[in-house]
N, C-alpha and C positions, 0 to 999 in steps of 0.2 A: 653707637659705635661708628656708624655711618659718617657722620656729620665731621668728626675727629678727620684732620689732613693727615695723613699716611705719605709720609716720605720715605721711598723705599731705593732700591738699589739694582743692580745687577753686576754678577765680578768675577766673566772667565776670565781663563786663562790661554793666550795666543800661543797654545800647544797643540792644538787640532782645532778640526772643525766642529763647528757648535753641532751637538747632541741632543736630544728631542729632550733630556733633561735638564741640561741648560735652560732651553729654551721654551721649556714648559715653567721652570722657576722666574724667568725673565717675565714671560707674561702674566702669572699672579701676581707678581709684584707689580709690572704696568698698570695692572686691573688695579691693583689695590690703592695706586698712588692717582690717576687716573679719575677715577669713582669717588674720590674726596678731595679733589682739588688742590693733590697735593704733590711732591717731584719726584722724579723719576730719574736715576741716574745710571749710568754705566762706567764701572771702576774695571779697569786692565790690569789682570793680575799677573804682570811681566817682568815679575823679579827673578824667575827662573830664566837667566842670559842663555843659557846651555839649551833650554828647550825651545824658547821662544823664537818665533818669525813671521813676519810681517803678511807673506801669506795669510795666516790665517787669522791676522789683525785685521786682514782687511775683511776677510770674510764676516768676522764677528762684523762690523760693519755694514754688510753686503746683506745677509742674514735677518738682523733686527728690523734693516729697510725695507726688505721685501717681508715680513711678517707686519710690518706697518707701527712697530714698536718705539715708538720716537723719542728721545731723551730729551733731558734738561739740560746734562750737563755729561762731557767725558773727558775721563783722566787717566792716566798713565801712574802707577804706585812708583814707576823707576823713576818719577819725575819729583815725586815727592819726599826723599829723603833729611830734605831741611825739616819739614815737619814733621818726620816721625825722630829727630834727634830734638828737634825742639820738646817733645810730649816725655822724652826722655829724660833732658834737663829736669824737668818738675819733676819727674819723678825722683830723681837724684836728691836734687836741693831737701824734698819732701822724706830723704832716708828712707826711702819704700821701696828701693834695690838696692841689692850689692854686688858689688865688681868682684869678679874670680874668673882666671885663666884668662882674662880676655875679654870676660862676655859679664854681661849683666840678667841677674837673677832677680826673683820675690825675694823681699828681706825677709827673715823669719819673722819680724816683728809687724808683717802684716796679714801673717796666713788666719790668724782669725776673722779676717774678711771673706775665706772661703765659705760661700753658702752650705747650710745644711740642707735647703732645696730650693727649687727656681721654680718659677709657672710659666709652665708653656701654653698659649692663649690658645691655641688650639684644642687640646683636651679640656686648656678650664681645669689642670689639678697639678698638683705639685710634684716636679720632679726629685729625688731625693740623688744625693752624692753620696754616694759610699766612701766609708774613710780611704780606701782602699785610692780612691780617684785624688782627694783631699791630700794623700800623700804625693802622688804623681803632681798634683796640681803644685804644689807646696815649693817645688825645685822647679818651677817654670822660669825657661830661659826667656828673658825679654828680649835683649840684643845679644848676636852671635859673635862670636870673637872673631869674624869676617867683616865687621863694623856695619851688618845690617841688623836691619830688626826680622823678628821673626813672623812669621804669616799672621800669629794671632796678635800681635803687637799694634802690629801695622794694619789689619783690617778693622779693629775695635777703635785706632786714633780716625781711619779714613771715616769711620761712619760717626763717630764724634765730633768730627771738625768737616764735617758736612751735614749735620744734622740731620742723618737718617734716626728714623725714631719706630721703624716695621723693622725686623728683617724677616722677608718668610724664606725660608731653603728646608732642602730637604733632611729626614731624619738622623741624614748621618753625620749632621752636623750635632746630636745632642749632644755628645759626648765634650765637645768645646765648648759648648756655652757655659758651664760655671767657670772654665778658662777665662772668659769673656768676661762674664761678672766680675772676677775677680779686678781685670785689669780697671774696669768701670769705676768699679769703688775704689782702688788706689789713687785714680784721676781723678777721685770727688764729683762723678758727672750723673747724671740719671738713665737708667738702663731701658731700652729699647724694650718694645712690644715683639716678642719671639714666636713664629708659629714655623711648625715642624710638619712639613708634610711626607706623605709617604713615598718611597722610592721608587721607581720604574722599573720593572722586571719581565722577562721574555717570557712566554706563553706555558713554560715548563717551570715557573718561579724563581729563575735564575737571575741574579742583578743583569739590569740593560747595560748592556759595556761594548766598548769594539773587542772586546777578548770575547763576547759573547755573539758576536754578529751582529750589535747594536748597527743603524744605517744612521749618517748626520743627515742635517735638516737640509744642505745644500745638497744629497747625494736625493734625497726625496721630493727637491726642487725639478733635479736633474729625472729623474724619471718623471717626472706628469704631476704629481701631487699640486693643487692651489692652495696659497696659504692661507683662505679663510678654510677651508678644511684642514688644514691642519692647526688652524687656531683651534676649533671647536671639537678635536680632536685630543687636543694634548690639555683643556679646561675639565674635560669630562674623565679625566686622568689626577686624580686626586681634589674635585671639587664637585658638589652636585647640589641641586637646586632643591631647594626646601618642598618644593612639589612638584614631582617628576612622573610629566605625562606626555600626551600625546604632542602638546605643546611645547613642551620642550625637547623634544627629538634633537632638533638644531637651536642652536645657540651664537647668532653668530659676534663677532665683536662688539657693535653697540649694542646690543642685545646684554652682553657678558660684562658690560659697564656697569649697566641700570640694577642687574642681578646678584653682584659680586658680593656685595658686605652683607646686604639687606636679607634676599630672598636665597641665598645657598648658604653652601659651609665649606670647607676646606676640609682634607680626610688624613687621617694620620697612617691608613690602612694601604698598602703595596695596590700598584696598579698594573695589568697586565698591557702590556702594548701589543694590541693585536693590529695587525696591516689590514687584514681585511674589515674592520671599523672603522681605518681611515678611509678604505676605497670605497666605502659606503659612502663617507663625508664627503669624498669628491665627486661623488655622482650625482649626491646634492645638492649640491652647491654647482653643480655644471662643469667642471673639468673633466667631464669625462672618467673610462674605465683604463684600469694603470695594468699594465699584465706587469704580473710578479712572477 
């Protein structure tokens, strides 16, 4: 599995500052593209005009640099609308949507493309779609009667016609990916390696959110934290190493290179974000102690 190049992605959104889930998903995916010799990209998901600002475009930028996260390649989705009308055309010509109200839909004549279940490579077993989804799935809008495409339209063509072939994100993405599949196999293309990790939750198991008191990773900058402690911080946050000892305490980036595919696993199981494990990381790793 090692050996296999892993082209992977990363795709906020310039609506706040990047969040330690972000940019805990940013660095499995670096490790992963990284560790096979394979690319690493960052896709701006700034088709929300009404939210988006450049503020925190830049910071997505600002962020990734000082975590040491380096891309291949960065794009702008608002930049991209020739080609997600282009993937639209095929789909048209190919009778595999239908125009109503405006917007363009699944044709019924392709819903038996809807899977009856997907493997998520992480567990290694088959996720199964309830009809229940199948029917939800079945009236999926492609393009909106606003003459955009829709989030899942348009993320499945980006990573198509960039050849991402990993996506790892987090679990609460399951619930789209037979959306995904879906659009895959209308497009005739081959479907991407899916791993699903678990979500990041506060110390009481509550999702990590700024409604929940979540801290972004520039507010954690901003108080003392080093970003190799918060690398080695946010790895041991849904990944851990196939033998976990005194040795592996710390992990730090090239460290987290050599180990990533081979010698750990990636975890589907919720992870608590506790601060004082990070302030432990930064003690050792030498940035000093952070008063909270």
């Amino acid at each position: 599995m090692g050996l296999r190049k892993r082209h992977t992605r990363i795709a906020p959104s310039p609506t706040g500052y990047m969040h330690l889930g972000t940019a805990r998903t940013a660095y499995f995916n670096w490790l992963a593209a990284r560790s096979t010799g394979g690319s690493f990209l960052l896709r701006i998901d700034d088709t929300d005009g009404d939210r988006s600002d450049d503020k925190y475009l830049d910071s997505i930028y600002d962020t990734l640099s000082w975590l040491g996260l380096d891309y291949d390649n960065v794009f702008k989705q608002s930049d991209r609308m020739d080609v997600y009308r282009a993937y639209l055309d095929r789909l048209v010509v190919a009778g595999r949507v239908v125009f109503n109200d405006g917007a363009y839909f699944v044709s019924p004549d392709v819903t038996d493309m809807i899977p009856d279940v997907w493997n998520d490579h992480l567990n290694r077993k088959p996720v199964k779609v309830s009809d229940y989804d199948k029917d939800v799935i079945s009236k999926l809008v492609i393009w909106r009667s606003d003459d955009t495409p829709t989030y899942h339209f348009a993320s499945c063509v980006d990573d198509i016609d960039l050849g991402i072939n990993t996506v790892i994100r987090g679990v609460d993405h399951i619930a789209n990916t037979a959306k995904h599949i879906l659009i895959y196999k209308m497009l005739d293309v081959d479907l991407p390696d899916y791993y699903h990790v678990g979500l990041l939750t506060d110390m009481q198991g509550k999702k990590y959110s700024k409604r929940n008191g979540a801290i972004s990773v520039p507010d954690l900058k901003d108080m003392g934290y080093g970003p190799d402690a918060i690398l080695n911080f946010m790895l041991r946050m849904g990944w851990a190493p196939k033998v976990d000892d005194k040795s592996t305490k710390t992990i730090d980036r090239d460290r987290a290179l050599d180990m990533f595919w081979d010698a750990g696993h990636m975890r589907s199981a919720p992870s608590k974000v506790n601060i004082d494990t990070l302030g432990w990381f930064n003690r050792k790793y030498g940035y000093g102690t952070v008063e909270v």
